[in-house]
N, CA, C and O atoms as a CHARMM CRD file, in Angstrom:
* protein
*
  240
    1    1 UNK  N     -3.31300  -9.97500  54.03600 PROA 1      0.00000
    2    1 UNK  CA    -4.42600  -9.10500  54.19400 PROA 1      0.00000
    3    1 UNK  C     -5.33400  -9.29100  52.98100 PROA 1      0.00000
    4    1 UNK  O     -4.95300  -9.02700  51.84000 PROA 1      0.00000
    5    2 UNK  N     -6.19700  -9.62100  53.18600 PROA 2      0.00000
    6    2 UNK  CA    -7.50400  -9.24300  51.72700 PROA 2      0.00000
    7    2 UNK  C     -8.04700  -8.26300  51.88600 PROA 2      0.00000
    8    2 UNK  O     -8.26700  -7.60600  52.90300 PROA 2      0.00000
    9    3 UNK  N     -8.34400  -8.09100  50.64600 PROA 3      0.00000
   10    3 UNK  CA    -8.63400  -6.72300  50.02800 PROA 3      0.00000
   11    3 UNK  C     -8.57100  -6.81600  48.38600 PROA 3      0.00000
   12    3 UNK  O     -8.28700  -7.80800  47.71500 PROA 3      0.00000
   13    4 UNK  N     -8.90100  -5.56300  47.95600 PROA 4      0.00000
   14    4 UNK  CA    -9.42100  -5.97100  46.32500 PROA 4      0.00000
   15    4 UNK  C     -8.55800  -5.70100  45.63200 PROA 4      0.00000
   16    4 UNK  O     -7.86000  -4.82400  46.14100 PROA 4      0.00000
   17    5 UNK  N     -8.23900  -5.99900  44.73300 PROA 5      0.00000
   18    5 UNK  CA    -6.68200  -5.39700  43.89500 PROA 5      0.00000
   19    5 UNK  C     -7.16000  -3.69100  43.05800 PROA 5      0.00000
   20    5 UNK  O     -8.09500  -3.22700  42.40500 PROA 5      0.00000
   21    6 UNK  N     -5.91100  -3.27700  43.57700 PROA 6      0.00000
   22    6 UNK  CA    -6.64300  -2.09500  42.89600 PROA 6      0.00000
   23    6 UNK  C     -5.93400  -1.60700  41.47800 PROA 6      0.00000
   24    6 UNK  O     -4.94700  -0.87300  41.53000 PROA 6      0.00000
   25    7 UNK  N     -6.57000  -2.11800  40.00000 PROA 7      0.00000
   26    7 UNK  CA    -6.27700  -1.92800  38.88600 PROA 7      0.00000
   27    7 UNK  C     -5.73300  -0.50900  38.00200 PROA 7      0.00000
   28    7 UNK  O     -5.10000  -0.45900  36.94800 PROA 7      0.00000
   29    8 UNK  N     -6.26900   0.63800  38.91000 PROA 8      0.00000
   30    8 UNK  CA    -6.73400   1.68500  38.43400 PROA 8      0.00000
   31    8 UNK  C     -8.02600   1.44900  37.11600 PROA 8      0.00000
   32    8 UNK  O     -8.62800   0.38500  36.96900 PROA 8      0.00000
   33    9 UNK  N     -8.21800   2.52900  36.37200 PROA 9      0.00000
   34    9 UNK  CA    -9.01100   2.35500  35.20700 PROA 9      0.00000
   35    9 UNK  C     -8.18600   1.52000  34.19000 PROA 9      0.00000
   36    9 UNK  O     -7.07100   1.77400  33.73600 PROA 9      0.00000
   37   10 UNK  N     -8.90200   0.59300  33.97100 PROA 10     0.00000
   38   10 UNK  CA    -8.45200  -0.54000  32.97400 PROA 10     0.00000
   39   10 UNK  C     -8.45100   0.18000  31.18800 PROA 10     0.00000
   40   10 UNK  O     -7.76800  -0.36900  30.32400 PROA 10     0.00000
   41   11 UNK  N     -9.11800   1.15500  30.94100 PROA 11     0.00000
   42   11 UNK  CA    -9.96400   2.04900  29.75800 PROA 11     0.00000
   43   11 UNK  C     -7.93800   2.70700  29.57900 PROA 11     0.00000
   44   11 UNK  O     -7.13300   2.30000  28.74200 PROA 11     0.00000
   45   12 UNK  N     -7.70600   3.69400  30.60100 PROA 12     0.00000
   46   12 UNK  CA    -6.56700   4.23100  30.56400 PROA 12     0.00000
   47   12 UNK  C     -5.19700   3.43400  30.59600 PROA 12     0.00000
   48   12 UNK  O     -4.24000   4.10800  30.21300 PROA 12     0.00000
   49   13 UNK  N     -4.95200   2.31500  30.92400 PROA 13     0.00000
   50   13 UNK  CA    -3.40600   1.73100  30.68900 PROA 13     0.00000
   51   13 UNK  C     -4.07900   1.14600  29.24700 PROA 13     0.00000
   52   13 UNK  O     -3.42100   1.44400  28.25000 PROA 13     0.00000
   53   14 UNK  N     -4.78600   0.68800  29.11000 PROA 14     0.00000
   54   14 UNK  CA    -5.62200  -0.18900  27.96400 PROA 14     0.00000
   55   14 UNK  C     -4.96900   1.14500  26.58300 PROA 14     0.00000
   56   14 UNK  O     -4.20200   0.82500  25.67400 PROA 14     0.00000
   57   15 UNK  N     -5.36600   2.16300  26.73100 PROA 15     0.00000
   58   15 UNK  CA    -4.92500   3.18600  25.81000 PROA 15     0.00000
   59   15 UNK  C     -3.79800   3.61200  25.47900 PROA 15     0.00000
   60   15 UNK  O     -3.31800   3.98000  24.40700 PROA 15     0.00000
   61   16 UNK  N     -3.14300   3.46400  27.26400 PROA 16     0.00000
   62   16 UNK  CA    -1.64100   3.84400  26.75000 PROA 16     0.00000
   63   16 UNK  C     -0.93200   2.72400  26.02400 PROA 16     0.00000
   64   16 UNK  O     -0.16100   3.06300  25.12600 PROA 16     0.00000
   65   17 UNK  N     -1.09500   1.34500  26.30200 PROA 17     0.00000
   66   17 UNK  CA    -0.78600   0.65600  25.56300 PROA 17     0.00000
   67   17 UNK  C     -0.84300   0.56600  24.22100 PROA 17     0.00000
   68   17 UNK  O      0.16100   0.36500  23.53800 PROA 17     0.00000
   69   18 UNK  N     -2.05200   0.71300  23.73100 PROA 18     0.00000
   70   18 UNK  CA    -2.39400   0.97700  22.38000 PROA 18     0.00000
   71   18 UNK  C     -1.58700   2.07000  21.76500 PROA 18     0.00000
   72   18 UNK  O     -1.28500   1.98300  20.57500 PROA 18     0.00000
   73   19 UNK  N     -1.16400   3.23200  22.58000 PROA 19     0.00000
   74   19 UNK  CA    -0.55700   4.16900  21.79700 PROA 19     0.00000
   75   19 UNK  C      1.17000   3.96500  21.50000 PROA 19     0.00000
   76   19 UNK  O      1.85600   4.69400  20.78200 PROA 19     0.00000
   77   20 UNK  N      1.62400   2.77900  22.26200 PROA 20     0.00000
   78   20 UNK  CA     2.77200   2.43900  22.41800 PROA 20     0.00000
   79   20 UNK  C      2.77300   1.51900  21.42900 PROA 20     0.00000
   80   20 UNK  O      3.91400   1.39300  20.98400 PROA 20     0.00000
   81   21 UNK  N      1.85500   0.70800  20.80500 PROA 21     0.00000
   82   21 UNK  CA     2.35000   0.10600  19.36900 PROA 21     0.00000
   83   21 UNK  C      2.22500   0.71400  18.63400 PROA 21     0.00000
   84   21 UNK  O      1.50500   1.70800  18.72100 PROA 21     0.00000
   85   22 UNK  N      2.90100   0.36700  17.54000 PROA 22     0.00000
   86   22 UNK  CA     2.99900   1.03500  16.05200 PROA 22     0.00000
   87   22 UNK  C      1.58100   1.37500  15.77700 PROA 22     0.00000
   88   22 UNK  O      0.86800   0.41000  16.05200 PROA 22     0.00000
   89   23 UNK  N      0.92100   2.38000  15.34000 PROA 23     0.00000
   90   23 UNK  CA    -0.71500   3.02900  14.89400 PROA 23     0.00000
   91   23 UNK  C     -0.81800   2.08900  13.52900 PROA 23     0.00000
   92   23 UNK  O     -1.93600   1.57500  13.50600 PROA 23     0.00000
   93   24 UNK  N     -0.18200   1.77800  12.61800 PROA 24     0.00000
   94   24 UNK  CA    -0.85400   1.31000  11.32500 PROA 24     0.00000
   95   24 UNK  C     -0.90000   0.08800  11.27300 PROA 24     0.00000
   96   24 UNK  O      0.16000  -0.47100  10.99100 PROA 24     0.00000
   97   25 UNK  N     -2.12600  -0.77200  11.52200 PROA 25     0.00000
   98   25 UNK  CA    -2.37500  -1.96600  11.27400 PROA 25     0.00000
   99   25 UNK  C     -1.55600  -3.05600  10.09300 PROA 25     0.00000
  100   25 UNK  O     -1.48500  -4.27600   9.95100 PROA 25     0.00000
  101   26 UNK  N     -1.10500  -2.05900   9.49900 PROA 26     0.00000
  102   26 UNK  CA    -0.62000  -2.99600   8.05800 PROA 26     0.00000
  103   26 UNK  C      0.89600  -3.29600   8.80400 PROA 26     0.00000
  104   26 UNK  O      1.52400  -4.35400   8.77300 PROA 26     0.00000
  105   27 UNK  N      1.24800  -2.10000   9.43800 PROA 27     0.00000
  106   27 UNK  CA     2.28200  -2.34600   9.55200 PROA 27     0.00000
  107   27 UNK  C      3.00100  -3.47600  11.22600 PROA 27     0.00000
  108   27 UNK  O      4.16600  -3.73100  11.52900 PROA 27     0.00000
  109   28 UNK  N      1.97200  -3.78300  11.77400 PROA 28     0.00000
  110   28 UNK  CA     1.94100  -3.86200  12.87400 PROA 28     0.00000
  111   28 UNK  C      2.13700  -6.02700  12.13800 PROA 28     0.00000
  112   28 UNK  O      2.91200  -6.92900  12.45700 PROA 28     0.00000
  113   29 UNK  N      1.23200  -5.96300  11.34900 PROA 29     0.00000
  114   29 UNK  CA     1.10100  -7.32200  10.56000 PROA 29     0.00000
  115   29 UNK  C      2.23800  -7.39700  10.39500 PROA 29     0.00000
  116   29 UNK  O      2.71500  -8.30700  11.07300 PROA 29     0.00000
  117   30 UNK  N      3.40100  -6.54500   9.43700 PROA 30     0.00000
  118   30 UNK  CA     4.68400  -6.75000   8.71100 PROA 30     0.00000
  119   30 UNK  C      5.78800  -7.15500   9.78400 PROA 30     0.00000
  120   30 UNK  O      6.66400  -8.01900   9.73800 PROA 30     0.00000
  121   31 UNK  N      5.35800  -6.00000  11.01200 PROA 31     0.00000
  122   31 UNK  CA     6.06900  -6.64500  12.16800 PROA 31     0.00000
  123   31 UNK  C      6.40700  -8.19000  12.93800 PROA 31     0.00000
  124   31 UNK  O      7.43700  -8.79100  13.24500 PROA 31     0.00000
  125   32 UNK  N      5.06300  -8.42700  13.04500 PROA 32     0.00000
  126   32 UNK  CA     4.75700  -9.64600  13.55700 PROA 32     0.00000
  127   32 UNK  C      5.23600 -10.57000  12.92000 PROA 32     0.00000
  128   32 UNK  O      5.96100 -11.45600  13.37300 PROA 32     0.00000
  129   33 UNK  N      4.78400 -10.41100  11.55800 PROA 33     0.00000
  130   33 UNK  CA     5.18200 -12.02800  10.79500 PROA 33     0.00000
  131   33 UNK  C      6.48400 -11.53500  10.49400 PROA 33     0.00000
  132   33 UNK  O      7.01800 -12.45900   9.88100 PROA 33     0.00000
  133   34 UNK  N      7.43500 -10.42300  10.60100 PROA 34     0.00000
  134   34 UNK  CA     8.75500 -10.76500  10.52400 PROA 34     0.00000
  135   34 UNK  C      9.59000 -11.85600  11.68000 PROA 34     0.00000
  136   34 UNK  O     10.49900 -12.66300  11.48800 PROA 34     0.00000
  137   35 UNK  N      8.68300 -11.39700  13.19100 PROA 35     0.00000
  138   35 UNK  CA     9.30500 -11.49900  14.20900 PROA 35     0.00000
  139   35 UNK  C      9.18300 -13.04600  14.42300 PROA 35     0.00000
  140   35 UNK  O      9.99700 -13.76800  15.00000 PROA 35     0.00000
  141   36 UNK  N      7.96300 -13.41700  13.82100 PROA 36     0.00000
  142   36 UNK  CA     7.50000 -14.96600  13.98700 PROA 36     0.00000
  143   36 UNK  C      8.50100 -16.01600  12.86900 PROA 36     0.00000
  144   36 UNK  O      8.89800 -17.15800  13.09900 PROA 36     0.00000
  145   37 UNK  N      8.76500 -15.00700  11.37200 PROA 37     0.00000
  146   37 UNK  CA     9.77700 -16.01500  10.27000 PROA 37     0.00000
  147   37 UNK  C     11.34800 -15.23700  10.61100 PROA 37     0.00000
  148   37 UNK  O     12.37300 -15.30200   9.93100 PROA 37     0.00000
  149   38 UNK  N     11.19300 -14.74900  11.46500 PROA 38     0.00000
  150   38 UNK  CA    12.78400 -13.96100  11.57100 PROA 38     0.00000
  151   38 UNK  C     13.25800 -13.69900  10.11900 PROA 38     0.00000
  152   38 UNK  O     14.18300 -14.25500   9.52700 PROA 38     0.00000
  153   39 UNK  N     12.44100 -12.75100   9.68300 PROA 39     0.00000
  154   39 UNK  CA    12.85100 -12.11000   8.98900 PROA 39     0.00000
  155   39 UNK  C     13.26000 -10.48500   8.48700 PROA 39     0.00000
  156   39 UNK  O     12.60000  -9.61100   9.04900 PROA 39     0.00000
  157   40 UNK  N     14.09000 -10.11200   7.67400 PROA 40     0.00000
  158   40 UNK  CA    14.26900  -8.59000   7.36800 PROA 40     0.00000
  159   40 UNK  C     13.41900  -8.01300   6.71600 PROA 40     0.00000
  160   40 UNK  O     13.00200  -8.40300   5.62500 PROA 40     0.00000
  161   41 UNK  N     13.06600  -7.03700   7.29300 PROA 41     0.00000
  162   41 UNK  CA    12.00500  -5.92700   6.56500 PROA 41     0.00000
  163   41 UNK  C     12.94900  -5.00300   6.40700 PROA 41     0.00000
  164   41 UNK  O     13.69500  -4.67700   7.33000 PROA 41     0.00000
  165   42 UNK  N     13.03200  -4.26100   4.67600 PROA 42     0.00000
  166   42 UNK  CA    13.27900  -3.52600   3.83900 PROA 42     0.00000
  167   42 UNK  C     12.33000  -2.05400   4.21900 PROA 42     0.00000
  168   42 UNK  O     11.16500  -2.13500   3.83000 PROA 42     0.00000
  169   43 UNK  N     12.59000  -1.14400   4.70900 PROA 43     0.00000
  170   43 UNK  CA    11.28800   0.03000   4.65900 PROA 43     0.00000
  171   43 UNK  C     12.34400   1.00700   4.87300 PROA 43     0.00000
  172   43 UNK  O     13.50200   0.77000   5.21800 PROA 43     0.00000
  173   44 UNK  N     11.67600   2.40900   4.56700 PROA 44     0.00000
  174   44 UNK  CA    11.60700   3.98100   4.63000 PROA 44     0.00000
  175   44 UNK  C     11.05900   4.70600   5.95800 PROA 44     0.00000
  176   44 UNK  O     11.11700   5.91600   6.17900 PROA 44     0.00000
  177   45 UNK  N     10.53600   3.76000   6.76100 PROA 45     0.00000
  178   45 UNK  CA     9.30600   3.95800   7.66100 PROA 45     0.00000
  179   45 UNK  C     10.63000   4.32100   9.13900 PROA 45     0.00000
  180   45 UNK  O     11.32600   3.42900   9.62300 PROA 45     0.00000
  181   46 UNK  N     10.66000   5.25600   9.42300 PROA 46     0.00000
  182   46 UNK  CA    11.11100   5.77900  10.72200 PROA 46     0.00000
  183   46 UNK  C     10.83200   4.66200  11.85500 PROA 46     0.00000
  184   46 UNK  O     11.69300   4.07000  12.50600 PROA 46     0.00000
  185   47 UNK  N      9.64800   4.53300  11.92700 PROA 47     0.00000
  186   47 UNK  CA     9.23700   4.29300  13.31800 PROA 47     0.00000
  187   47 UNK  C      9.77000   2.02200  13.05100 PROA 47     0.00000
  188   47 UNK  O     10.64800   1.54600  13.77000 PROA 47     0.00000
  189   48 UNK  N      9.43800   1.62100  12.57500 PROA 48     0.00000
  190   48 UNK  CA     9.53500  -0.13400  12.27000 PROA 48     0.00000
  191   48 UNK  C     11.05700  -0.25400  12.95300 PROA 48     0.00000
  192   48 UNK  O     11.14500  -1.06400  13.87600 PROA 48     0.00000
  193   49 UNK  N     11.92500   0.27700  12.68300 PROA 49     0.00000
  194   49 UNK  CA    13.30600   0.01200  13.27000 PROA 49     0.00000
  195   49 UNK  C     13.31400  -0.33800  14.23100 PROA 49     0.00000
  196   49 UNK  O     13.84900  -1.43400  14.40000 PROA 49     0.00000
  197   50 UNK  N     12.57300   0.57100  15.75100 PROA 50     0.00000
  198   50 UNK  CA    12.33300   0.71900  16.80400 PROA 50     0.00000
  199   50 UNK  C     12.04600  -0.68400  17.55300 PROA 50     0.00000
  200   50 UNK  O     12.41300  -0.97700  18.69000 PROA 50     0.00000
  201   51 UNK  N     11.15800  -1.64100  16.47700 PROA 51     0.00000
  202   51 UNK  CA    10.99100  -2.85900  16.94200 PROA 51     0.00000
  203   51 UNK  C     12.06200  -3.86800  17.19500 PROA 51     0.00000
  204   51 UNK  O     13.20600  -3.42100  17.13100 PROA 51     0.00000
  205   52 UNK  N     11.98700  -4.58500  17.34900 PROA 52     0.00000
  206   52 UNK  CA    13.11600  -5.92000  17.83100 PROA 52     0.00000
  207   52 UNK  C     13.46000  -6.84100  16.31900 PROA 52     0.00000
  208   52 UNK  O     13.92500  -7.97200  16.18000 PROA 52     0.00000
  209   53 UNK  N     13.01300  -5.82300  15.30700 PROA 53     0.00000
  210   53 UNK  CA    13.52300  -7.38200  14.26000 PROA 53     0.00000
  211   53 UNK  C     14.24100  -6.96600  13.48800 PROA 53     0.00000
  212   53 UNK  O     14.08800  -5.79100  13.15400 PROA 53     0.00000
  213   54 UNK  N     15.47400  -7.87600  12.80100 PROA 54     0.00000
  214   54 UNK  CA    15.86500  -7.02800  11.72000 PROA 54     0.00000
  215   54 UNK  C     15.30600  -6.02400  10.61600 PROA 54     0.00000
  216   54 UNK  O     14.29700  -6.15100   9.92100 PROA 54     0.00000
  217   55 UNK  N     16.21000  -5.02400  10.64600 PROA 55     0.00000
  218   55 UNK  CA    15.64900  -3.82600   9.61100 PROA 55     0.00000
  219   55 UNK  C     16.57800  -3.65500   8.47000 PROA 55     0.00000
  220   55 UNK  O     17.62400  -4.27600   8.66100 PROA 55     0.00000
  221   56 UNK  N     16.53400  -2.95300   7.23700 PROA 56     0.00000
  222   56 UNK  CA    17.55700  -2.31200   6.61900 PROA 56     0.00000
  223   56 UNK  C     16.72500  -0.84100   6.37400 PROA 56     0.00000
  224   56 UNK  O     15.55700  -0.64200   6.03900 PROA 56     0.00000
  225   57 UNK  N     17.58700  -0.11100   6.61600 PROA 57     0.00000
  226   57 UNK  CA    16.24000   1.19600   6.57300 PROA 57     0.00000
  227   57 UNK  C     17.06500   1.68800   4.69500 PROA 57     0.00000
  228   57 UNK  O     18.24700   1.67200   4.35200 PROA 57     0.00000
  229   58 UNK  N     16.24500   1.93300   4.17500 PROA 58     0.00000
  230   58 UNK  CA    16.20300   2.45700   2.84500 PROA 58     0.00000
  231   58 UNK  C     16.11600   4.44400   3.16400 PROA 58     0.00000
  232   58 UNK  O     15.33100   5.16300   3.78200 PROA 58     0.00000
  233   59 UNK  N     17.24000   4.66300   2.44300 PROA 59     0.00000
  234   59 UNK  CA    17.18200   6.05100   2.25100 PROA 59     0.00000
  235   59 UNK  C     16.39000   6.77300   1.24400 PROA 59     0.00000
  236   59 UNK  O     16.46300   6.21400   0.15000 PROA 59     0.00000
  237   60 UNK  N     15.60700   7.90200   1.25000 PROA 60     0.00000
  238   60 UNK  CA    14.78500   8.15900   0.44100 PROA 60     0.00000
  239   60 UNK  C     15.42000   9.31000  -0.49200 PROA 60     0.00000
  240   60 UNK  O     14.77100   9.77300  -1.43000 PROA 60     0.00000
């Protein structure tokens, strides 16, 4: 059957997405280039664990 695909609003998944990565740019960098040199990131930061790369979380 044709017919048009129906996307919903592109503005709204576009956002939820955005709110589903990490918010701080710096940290979003630290992510990445861990995930790209497979490497461990050292942090305090709650939320970085959550990602897929090695962590050691530091107690404060």
């Amino acid at each position: 059957m044709k017919g048009k695909l129906d996307a919903g609003d592109p503005r709204a998944w576009w956002l939820e997405a955005l709110e589903a990565i990490h918010l701080d740019p710096f940290d979003r960098a630290l992510i990445a280039q861990a995930k790209a040199e497979q490497l461990t990131l050292m942090t305090t930061d709650s939320e970085i664990p959550k990602y897929d790369i090695e962590c050691l979380r530091v107690a404060r």
